[in-house]
TIPADREN-897719 format. One record per residue (C-alpha): x, y, z; residue in three letters; residue number from 0. Coordinates in pm, 1 decimal. Example, Ala and Ser with C-alpha at 12.3 -4.5 7.8 and 13.67 -1.06 7.14 Angstrom:
<recs>
[rec [1230.0, -450.0, 780.0], ALA, 0],
[rec [1367.0, -106.0, 714.0], SER, 1],
</recs>
This chain:
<recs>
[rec [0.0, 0.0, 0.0], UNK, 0],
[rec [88.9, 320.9, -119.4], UNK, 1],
[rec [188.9, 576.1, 204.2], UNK, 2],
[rec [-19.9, 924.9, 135.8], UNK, 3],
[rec [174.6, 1209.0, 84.8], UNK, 4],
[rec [156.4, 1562.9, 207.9], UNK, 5],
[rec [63.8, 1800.8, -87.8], UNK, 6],
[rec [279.2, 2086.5, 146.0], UNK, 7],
[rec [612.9, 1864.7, 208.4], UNK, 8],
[rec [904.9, 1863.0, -34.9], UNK, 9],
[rec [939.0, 1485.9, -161.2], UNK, 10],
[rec [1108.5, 1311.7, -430.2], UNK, 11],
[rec [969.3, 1048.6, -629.4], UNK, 12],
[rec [1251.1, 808.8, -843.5], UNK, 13],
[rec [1153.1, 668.7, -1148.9], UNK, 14],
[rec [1411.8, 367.2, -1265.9], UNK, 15],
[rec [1453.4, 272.9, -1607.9], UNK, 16],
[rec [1552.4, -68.2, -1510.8], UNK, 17],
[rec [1676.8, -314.8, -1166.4], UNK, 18],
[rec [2000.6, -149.9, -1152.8], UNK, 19],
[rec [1901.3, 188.2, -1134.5], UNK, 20],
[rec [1640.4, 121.6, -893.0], UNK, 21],
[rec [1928.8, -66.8, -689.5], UNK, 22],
[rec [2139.0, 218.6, -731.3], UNK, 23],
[rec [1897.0, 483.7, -580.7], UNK, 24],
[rec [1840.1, 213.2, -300.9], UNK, 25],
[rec [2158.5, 221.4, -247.6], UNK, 26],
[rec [2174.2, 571.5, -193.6], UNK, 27],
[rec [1841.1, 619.0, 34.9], UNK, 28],
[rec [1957.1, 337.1, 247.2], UNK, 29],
[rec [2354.5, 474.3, 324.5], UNK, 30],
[rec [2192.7, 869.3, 375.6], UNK, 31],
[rec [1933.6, 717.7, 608.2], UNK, 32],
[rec [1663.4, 956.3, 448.0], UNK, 33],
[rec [1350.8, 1000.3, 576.7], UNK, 34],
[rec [1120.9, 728.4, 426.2], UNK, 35],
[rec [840.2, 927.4, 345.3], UNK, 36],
[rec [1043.5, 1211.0, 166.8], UNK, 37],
[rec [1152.4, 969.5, -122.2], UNK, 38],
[rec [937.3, 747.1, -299.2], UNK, 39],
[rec [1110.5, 486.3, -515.6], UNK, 40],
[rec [906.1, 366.8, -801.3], UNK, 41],
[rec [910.6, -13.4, -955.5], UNK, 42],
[rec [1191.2, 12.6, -1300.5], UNK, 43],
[rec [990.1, 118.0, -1604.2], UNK, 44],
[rec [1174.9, -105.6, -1853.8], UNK, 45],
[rec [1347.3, 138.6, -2067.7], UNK, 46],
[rec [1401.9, 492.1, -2062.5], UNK, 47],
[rec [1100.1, 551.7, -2307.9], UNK, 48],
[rec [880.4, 416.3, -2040.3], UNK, 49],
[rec [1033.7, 635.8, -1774.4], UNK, 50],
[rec [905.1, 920.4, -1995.4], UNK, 51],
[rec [565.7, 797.8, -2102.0], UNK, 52],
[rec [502.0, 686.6, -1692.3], UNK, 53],
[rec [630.9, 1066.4, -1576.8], UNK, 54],
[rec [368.5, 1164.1, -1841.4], UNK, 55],
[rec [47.3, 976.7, -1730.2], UNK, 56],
[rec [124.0, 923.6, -1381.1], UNK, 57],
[rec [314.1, 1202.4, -1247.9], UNK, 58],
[rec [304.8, 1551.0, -1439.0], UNK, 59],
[rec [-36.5, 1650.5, -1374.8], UNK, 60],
[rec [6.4, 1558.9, -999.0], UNK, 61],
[rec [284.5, 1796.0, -986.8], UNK, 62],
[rec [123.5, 2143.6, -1048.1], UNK, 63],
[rec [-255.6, 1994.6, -928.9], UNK, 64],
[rec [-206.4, 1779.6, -618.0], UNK, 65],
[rec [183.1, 1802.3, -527.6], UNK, 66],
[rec [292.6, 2140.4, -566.1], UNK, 67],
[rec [661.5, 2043.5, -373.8], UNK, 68],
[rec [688.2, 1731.5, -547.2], UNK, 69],
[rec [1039.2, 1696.7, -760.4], UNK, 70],
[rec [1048.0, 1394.7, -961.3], UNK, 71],
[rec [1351.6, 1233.8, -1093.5], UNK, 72],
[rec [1387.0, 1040.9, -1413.5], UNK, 73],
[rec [1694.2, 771.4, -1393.9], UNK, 74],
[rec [1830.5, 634.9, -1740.4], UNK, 75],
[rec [2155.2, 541.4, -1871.7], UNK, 76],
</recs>
């Protein structure tokens, strides 16, 4: 289950391309011991066209709508 965010809290939401990206921001979250709630790690896309067309229909109209402080990061190689 998805935890609800706060519309008024700066949070980050990760969206992999693939395993080892999303192992590689892991990585990162887990050694800075951030706050759980302030990054939200999505489930790899499957290619870095994905990452785009998910940002698209899931996330962009969230961001000026719902989650004004949301930042969302897009992680390819």
């Amino acid at each position: 289950m998805k935890e609800k965010q706060n519309p008024y809290k700066s949070h980050v939401v990760v969206l992999p391309e693939d395993r080892a990206n999303e192992e590689i921001v892991n990585g990162f979250n887990n050694f800075l011991d951030l706050y759980s709630r302030a990054i939200q790690i999505e489930r790899p896309a499957g290619g870095w066209e994905k990452v785009v067309e998910k940002f698209l229909k899931n996330h962009a109209s969230e961001m000026k709508k719902k989650f004004p402080e949301r930042k969302n990061d897009g992680l390819a190689d």
